[in-house]
matplotlib code that plots the C-alpha trace (Angstrom):
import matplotlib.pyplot as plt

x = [38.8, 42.4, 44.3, 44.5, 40.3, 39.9, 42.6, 40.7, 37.5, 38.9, 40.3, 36.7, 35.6, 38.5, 36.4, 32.8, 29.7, 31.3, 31.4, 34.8, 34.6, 34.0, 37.1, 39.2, 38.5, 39.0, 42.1, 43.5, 42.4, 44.3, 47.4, 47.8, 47.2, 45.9, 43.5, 41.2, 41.3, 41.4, 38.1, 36.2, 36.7, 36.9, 33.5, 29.7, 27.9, 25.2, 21.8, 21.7, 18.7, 18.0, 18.8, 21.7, 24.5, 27.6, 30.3, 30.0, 32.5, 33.7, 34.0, 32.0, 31.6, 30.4, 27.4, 27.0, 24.9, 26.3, 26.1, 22.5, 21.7, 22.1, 19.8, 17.6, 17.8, 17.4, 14.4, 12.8, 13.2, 12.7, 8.7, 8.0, 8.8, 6.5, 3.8, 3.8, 0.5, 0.1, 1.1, 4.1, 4.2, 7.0, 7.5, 10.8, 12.4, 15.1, 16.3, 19.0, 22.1, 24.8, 23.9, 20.9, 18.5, 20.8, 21.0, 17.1, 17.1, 19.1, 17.1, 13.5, 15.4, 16.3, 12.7, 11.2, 13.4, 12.2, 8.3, 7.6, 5.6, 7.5, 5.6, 8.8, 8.6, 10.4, 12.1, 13.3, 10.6, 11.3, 11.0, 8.1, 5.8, 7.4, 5.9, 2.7, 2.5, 3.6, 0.5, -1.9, -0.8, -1.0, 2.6, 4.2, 7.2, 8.8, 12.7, 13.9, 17.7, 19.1, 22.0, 20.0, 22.2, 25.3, 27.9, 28.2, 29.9, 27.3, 24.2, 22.3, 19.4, 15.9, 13.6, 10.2, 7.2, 4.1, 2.4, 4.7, 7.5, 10.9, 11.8, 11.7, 12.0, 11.0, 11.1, 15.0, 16.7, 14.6, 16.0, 19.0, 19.4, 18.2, 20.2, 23.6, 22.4, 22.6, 25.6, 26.2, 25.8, 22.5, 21.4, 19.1, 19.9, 17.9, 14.5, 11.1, 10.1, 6.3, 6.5, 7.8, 4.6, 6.2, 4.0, 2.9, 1.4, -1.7, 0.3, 2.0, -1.6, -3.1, 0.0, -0.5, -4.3, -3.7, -0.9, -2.7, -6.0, -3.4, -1.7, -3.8, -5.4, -4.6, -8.6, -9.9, -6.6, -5.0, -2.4, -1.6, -0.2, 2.7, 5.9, 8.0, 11.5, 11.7, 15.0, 15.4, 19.1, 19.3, 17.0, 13.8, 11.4, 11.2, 9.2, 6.1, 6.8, 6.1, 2.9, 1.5, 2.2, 0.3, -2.6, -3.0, -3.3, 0.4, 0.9, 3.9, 6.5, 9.7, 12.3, 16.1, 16.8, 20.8, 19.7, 16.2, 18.2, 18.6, 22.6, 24.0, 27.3, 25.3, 27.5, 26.3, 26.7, 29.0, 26.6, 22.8, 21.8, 19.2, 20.4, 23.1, 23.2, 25.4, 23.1, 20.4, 22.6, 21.4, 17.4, 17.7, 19.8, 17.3, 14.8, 15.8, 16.0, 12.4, 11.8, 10.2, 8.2, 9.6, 12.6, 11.9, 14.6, 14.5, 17.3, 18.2, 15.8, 12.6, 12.3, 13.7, 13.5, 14.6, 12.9, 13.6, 11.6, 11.9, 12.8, 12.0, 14.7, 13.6, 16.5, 15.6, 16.4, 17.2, 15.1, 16.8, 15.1, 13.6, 12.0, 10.6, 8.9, 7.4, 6.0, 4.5, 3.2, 1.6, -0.3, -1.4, -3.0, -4.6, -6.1, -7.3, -10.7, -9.2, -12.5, -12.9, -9.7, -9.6, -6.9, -4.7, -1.1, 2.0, 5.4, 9.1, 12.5, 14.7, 17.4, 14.8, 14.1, 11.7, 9.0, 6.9, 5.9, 5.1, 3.1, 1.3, 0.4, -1.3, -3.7, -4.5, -3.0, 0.1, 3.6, 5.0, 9.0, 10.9, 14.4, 16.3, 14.7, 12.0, 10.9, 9.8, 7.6, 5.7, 5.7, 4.2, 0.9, 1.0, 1.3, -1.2, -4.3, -6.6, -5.1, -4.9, -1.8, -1.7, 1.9, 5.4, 8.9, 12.3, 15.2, 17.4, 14.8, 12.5, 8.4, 5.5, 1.4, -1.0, -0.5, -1.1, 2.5, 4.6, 8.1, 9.2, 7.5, 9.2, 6.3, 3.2, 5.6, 6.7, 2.8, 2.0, 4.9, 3.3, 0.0, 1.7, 3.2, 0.0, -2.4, 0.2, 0.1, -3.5, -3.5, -1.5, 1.5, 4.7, 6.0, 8.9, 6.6, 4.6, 7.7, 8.2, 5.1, 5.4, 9.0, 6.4, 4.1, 6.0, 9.5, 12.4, 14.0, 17.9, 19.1, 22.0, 24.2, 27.7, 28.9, 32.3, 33.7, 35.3, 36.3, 37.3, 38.7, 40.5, 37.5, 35.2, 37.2, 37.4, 33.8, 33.4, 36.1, 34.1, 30.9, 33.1, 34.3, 31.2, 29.7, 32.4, 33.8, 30.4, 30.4, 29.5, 29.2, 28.6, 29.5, 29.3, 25.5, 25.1, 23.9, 21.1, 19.7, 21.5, 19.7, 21.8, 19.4, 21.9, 21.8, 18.1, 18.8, 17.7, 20.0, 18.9, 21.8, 19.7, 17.5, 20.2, 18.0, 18.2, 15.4, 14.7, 13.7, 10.9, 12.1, 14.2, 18.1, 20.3, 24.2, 22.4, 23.4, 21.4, 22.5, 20.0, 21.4, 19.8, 18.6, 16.6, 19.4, 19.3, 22.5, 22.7, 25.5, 25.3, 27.2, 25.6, 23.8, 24.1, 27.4, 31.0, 30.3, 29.2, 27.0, 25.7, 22.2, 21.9, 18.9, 18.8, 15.6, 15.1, 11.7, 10.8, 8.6, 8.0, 9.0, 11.0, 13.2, 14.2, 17.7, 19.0, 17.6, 19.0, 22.3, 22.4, 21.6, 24.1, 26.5, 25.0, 25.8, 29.1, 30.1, 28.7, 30.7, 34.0, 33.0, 32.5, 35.9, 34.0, 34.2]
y = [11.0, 11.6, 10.7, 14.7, 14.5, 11.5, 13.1, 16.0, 13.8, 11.9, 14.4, 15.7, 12.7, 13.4, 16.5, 17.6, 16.4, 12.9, 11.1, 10.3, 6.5, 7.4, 10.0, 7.2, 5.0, 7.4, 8.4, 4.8, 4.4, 7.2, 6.8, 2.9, 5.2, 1.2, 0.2, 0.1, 3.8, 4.8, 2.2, 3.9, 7.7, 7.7, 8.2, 8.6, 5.3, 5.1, 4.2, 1.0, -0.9, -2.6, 0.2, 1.1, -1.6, -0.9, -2.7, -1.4, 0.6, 4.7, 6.4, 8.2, 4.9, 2.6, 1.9, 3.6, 5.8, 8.8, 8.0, 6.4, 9.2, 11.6, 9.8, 10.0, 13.6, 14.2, 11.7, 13.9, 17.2, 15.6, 14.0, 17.4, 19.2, 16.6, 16.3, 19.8, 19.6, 16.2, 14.2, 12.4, 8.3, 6.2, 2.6, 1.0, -3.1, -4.6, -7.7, -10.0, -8.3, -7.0, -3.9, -3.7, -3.2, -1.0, 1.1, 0.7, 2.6, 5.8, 5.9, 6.1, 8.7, 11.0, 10.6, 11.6, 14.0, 15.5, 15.2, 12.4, 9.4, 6.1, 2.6, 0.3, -3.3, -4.1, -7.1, -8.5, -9.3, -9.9, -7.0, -7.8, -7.3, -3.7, -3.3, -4.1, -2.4, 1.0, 0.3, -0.7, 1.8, 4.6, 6.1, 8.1, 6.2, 3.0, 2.0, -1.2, -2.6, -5.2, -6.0, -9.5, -11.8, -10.2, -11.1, -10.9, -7.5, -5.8, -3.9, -1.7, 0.8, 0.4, 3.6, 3.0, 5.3, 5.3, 2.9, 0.2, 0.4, 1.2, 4.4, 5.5, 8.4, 11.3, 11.0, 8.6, 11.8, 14.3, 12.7, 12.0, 15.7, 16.4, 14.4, 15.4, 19.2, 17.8, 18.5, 15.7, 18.7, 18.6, 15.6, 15.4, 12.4, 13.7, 11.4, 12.1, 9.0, 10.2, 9.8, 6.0, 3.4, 0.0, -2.7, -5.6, -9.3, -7.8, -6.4, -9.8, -11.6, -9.4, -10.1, -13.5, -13.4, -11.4, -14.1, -17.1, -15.1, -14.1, -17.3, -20.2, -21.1, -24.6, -25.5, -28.7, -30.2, -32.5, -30.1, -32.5, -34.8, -32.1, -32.7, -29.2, -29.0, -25.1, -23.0, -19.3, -19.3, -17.5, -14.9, -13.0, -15.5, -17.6, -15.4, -14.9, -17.8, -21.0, -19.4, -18.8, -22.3, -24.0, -21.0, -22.4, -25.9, -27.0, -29.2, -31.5, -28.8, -29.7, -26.8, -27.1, -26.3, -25.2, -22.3, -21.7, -19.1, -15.6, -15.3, -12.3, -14.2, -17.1, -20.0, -22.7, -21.5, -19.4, -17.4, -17.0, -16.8, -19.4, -18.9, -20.8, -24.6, -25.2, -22.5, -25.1, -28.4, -29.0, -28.3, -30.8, -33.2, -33.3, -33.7, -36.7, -37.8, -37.3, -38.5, -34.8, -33.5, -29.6, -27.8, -23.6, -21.7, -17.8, -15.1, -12.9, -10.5, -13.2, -11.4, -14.4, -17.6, -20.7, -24.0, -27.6, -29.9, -34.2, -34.6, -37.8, -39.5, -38.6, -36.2, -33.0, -30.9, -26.7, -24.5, -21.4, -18.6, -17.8, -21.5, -21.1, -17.8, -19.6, -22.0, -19.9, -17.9, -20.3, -21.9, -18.7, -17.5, -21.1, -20.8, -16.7, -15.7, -13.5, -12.6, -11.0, -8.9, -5.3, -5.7, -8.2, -8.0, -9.9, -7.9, -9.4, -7.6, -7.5, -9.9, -12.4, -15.4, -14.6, -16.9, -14.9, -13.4, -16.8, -17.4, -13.9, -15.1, -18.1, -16.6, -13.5, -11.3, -8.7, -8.8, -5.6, -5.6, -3.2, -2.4, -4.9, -4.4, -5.1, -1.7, -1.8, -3.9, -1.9, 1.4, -0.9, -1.1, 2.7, 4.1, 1.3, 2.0, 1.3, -2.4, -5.4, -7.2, -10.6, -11.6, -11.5, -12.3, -11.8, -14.0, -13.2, -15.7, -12.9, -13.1, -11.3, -12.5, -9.4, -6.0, -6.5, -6.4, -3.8, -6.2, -9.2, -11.5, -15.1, -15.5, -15.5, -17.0, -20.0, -20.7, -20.1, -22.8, -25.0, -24.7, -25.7, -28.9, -29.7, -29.5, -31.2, -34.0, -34.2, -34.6, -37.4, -35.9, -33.6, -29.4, -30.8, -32.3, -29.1, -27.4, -29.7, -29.9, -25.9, -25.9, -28.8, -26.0, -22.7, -24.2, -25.3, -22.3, -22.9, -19.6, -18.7, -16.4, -15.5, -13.3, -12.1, -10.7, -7.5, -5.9, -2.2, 0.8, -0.9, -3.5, -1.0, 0.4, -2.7, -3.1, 0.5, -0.3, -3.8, -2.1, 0.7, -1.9, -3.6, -0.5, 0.9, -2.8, -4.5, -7.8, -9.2, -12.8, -14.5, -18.2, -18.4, -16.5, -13.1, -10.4, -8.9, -6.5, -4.4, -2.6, 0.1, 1.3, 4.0, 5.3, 4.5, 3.1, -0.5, -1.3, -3.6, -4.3, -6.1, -3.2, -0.8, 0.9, 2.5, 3.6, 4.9, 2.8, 4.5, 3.0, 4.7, 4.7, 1.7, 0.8, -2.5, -4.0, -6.7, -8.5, -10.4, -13.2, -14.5, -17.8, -16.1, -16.2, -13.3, -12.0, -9.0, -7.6, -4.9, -4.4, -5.2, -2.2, -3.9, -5.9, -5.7, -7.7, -7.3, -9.9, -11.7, -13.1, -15.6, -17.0, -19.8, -21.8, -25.2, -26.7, -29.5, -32.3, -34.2, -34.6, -37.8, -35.7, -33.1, -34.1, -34.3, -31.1, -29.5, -31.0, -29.2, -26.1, -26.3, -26.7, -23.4, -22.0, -22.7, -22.2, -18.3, -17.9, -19.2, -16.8, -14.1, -14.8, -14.7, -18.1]
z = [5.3, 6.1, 9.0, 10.1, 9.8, 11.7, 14.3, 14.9, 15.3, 17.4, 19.6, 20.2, 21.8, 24.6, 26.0, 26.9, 26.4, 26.5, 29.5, 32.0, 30.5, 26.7, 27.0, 28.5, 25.3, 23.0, 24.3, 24.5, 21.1, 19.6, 22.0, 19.9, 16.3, 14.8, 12.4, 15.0, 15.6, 11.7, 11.5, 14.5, 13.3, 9.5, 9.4, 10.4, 10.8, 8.4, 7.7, 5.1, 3.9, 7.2, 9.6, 11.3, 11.9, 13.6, 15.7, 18.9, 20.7, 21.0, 17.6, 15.6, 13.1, 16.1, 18.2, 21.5, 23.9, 21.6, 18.0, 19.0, 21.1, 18.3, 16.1, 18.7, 19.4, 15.5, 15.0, 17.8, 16.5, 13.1, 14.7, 16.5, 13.0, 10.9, 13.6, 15.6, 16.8, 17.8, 21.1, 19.7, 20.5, 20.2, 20.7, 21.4, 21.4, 21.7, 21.1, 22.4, 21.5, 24.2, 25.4, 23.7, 26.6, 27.9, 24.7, 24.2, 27.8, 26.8, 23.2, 26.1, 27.7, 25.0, 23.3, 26.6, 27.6, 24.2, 25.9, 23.4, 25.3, 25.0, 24.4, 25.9, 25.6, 29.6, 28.2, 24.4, 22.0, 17.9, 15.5, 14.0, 17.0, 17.1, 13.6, 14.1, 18.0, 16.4, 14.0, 17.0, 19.3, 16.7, 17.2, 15.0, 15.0, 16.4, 17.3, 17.3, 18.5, 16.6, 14.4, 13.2, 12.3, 12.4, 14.1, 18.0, 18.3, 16.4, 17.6, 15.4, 15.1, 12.9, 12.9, 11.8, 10.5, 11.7, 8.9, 10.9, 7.9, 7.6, 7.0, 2.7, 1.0, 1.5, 5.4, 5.3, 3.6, 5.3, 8.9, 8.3, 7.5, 10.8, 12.4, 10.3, 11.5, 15.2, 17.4, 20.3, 22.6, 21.6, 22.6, 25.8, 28.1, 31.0, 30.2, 32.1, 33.7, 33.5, 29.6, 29.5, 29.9, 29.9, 27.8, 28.8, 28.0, 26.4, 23.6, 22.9, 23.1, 20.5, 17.7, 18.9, 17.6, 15.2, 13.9, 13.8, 12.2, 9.4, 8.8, 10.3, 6.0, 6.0, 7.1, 8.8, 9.0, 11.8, 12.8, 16.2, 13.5, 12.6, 14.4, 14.9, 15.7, 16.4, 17.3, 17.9, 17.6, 21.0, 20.0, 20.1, 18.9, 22.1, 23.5, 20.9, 18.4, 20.5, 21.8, 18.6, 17.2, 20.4, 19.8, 16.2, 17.0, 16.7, 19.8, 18.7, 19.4, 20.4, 21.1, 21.1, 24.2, 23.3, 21.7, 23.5, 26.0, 25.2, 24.3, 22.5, 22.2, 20.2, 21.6, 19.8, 16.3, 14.0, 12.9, 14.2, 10.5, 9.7, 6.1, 7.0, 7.2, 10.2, 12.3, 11.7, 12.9, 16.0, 14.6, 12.0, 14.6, 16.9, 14.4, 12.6, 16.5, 16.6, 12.9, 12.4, 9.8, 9.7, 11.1, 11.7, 13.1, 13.2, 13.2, 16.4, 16.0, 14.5, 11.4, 9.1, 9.7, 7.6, 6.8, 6.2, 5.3, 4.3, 0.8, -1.1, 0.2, 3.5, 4.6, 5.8, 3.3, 4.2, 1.5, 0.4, 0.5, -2.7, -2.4, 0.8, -0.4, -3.6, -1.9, 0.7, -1.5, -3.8, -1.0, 0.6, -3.5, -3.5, -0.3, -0.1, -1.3, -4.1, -5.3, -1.9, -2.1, -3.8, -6.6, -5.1, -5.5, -3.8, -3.2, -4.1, -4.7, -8.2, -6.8, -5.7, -7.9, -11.0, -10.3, -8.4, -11.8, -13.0, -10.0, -10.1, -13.6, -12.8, -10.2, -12.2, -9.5, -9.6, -8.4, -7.6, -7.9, -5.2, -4.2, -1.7, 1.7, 3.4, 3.9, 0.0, 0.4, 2.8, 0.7, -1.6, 0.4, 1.2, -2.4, -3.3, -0.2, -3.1, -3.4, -1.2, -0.2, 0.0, 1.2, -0.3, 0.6, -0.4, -1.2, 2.0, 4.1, 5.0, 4.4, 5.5, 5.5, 5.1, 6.3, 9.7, 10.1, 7.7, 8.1, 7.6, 10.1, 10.9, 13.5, 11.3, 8.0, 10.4, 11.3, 7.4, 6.9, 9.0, 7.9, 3.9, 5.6, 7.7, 4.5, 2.5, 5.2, 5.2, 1.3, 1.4, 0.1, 1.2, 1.4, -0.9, -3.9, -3.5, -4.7, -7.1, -8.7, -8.6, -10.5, -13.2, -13.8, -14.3, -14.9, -12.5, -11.4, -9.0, -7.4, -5.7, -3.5, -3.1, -0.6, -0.8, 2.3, 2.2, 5.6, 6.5, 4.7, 2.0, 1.5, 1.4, -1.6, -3.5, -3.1, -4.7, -7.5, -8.3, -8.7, -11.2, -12.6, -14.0, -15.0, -17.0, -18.7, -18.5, -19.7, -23.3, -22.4, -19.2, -19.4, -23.0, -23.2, -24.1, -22.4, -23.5, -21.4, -18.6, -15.7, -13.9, -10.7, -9.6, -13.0, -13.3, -17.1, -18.6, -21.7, -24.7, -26.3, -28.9, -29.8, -29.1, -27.1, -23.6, -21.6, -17.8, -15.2, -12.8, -8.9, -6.5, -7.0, -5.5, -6.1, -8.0, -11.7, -13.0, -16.0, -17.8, -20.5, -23.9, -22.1, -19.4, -16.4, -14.6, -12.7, -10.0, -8.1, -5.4, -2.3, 1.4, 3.2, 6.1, 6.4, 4.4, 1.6, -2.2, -3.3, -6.8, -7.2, -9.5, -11.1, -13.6, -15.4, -17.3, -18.3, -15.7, -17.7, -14.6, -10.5, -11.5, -13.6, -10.6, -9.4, -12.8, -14.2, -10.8, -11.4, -15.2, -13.3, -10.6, -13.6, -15.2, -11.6, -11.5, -15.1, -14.6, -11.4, -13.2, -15.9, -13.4, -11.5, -8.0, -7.0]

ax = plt.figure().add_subplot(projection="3d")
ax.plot(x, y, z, "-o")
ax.set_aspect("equal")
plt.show()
């Protein structure tokens, strides 16, 4: 967009139907003509694989009471156009993020003001109770504000359908058409107070239940013995996660009470992302104070959560995410009645570590492979009613147990965690050599992430250019290995350079390229759809003859690692 286009945007924000205060802004901000202006106007926020994410602010590429409202206003018209002769139901949370209740307010309004009855949870709760309320309250859709673990002066918006998922095609498109089609004149702010029922305790009790029924598998264990150090980073899980824990048996719960308050400003940390180290610093401190057996500490809005557990030296040791998902998942296929289930499959994503299939292997189920996002993973068990899920995760710290929730659930994965540890105990043994002796039976697999940062207009253009780049020149060698095979999912195409051979690929398009090398290292790039950053997934394997033998075979694949990053000119 032009400056002349983001001028005359801009200029319409200085006039009715916005407010006295929003004009003011607006005004201010094109009066200083700064990067700030050109960032706010140049375009409409937009819908990414987690939601809506936005720093919040006036502008038509921010978060506020307009840009939310007209989403609103189309996701109405949108519910009364899909369900025209049904009562429409929609529940709404929020979760610790400035402005959020405030926000989660206006979005009640507008639904009711459309004569849609509003399920609205009075105070924050995490995400994945919205998930599974929209399920047991049979609405039609659910709302949830968050902008997880971004940073402070973020917010964001997550629609949900009324199987408890994220929105995927056909209804994503088909909404956002609506909404594009809708003028900010359009959008009702008068709400009807008569259509907002406000939830209450019952509806956290029964995910509670419902949580521990799902993940409490460990059996006649001990779970007094466990020692928890638990931190929600300021956010959401305080208020469910603790409770379910104590439900399950888990008494030895100690809480870092730095982080325990609700803080949208996240004091304590640089970033409420339990994928990072230093968000879990004071966890880990206070449990080595404690001499603890786990650490579990959960992002803003308790969908992800990160782990750490003793290693064999007896430091506490922060799993990534693609280990804490093997793990989990190999305990929870050793100890389901697969003979009971219909089919059983688990669900992963095609940047997340490889192993899965290995693991689906051994227990004679399937693993179905999805795009990035959680919200795969639940289309998964709709276009599959005639199979069972059993759980599934993906690499960005995010796991889910069952269907009874259609997101990502750090609540019930943290108890699942738990239960791991607690039968590991009990067995005379450790989480960490589980791992182990997983990487000794289908191979020792390292993975990691880099995240380049690449902020506004211009880094949104060398983000676009990268991704050009690498699909025009891709490359023939990667750290002295060559590729073999080359999967383009905006194109839809797999490439075998080998066989000379390209063929379609049958999933939904994505801006993803995965690069697949003659020794079985697997390489992805594909930019953020929820912060400014493109990102590389790498995935590397060496045989594992024994636990003895882990730190130096990790060591060699570090080295791999590092030799494909220098290769790659992204380190």
């Amino acid at each position: 967009m032009d400056k002349d286009h983001i001028q005359i945007v801009a200029n319409a924000w200085t006039k009715a139907p916005f407010d006295t205060d929003t004009i003011s802004k607006t005004q201010i901000l094109i009066d200083s003509q700064s990067d700030e202006y050109l960032e706010s106007f140049y375009k409409n926020l937009e819908f990414g694989t987690g939601g809506m994410r936005g720093i919040m602010g006036v502008g038509t590429n921010r978060i506020n009471k307009y840009t939310l409202g007209k989403n609103t206003q189309g996701l109405s018209e949108y519910l009364k156009k899909s369900f025209p002769d049904e009562q429409i139901k929609v529940a709404i949370a929020y979760d610790c993020r400035h402005n959020s209740k405030e926000l989660s307010l206006t979005v009640a309004e507008v639904l009711s003001a459309n004569g849609i009855v509003v399920y609205l949870f009075p105070e924050l709760r995490p995400t994945p109770l919205l998930s599974y309320t929209v399920k047991r309250k049979e609405c039609h859709a659910g709302i949830v504000l968050t902008a997880s673990h971004n940073p402070p002066e973020y917010n964001g918006y997550k629609v949900y359908w009324q199987d408890g998922g994220q929105l995927v095609p056909p209804q994503d498109k088909e909404l956002l058409q609506t909404i594009e089609k809708t003028d900010f004149a359009d959008i009702k702010f008068n709400g009807n107070n008569d259509l907002i029922q406000l939830l209450d305790e019952s509806d956290d009790q029964a995910f509670i239940d419902d949580s521990v029924k799902a993940g409490k598998i460990a059996g006649d264990v001990d779970r007094s013995k466990v020692k928890i150090v638990f931190t929600s980073l300021h956010g959401t899980s305080i208020t469910i996660l603790p409770d379910t824990l104590k439900a399950a048996g888990y008494t030895d719960l100690h809480i870092v009470k730095e982080q325990a308050v609700p803080d949208g400003d996240f004091p304590t940390v640089a970033s409420p992302n339990p994928e990072e180290p230093e968000a879990l610093a004071l966890a880990v401190q206070l449990a080595n104070k404690l001499h603890a057996d786990i650490v579990i500490g959960t992002d803003p809005d308790s969908d992800r959560l990160g782990v750490a557990v003793r290693d064999n030296n007896g430091e506490m040791l922060l799993l990534n995410g693609n280990q804490t998902m093997i793990a989990m998942t190999a305990f929870l296929l050793e100890r389901t009645a697969l003979k009971d289930f219909n089919k059983p499959f688990i669900g992963s994503t095609i940047v997340s570590t490889p192993m899965m299939h290995d693991l689906a292997l051994t227990h004679k189920v399937e693993c179905k492979e999805g795009l990035t996002g959680f919200k795969w993973i639940a289309k998964m068990i709709e276009d599959f009613p005639e199979q069972d899920f059993v759980g599934g995760g993906e690499e960005s710290f995010g796991y889910m147990v069952g269907d009874f929730v259609r997101d990502k659930d750090a609540v019930t994965a943290s108890l699942l965690a738990c239960e791991m540890l607690a039968f590991a105990k009990a067995n005379k043994t450790s989480a960490y050599n589980y791992l182990l002796d997983l990487y000794v039976k289908h191979g020792c697999y390292q993975e990691r992430l880099v995240s380049l940062v690449k902020k506004g207009i211009s880094g949104a253009q060398e983000i676009k250019q990268m991704m050009i780049d690498l699909r025009e020149n891709p490359p023939t060698e990667i750290a002295d290995k060559k590729v073999i095979i080359i999967e383009d999912y905006q194109a839809g195409t797999r490439f075998n350079k080998n066989l000379e051979k390209e063929e379609a690929m049958d999933i939904p398009t994505s801006n993803v390229l995965i690069f697949y090398l003659e020794d079985g290292t697997k390489i992805a790039a594909r930019p953020s759809g929820t912060e400014p950053k493109i990102k590389f997934y790498m995935s590397v394997k060496e045989t594992l003859l024994n636990v003895e033998d882990y730190p130096v075979v990790q060591n060699r694949l570090n080295e791999k690692l590092d030799a494909i990053l220098k290769s790659l000119e992204i380190n």
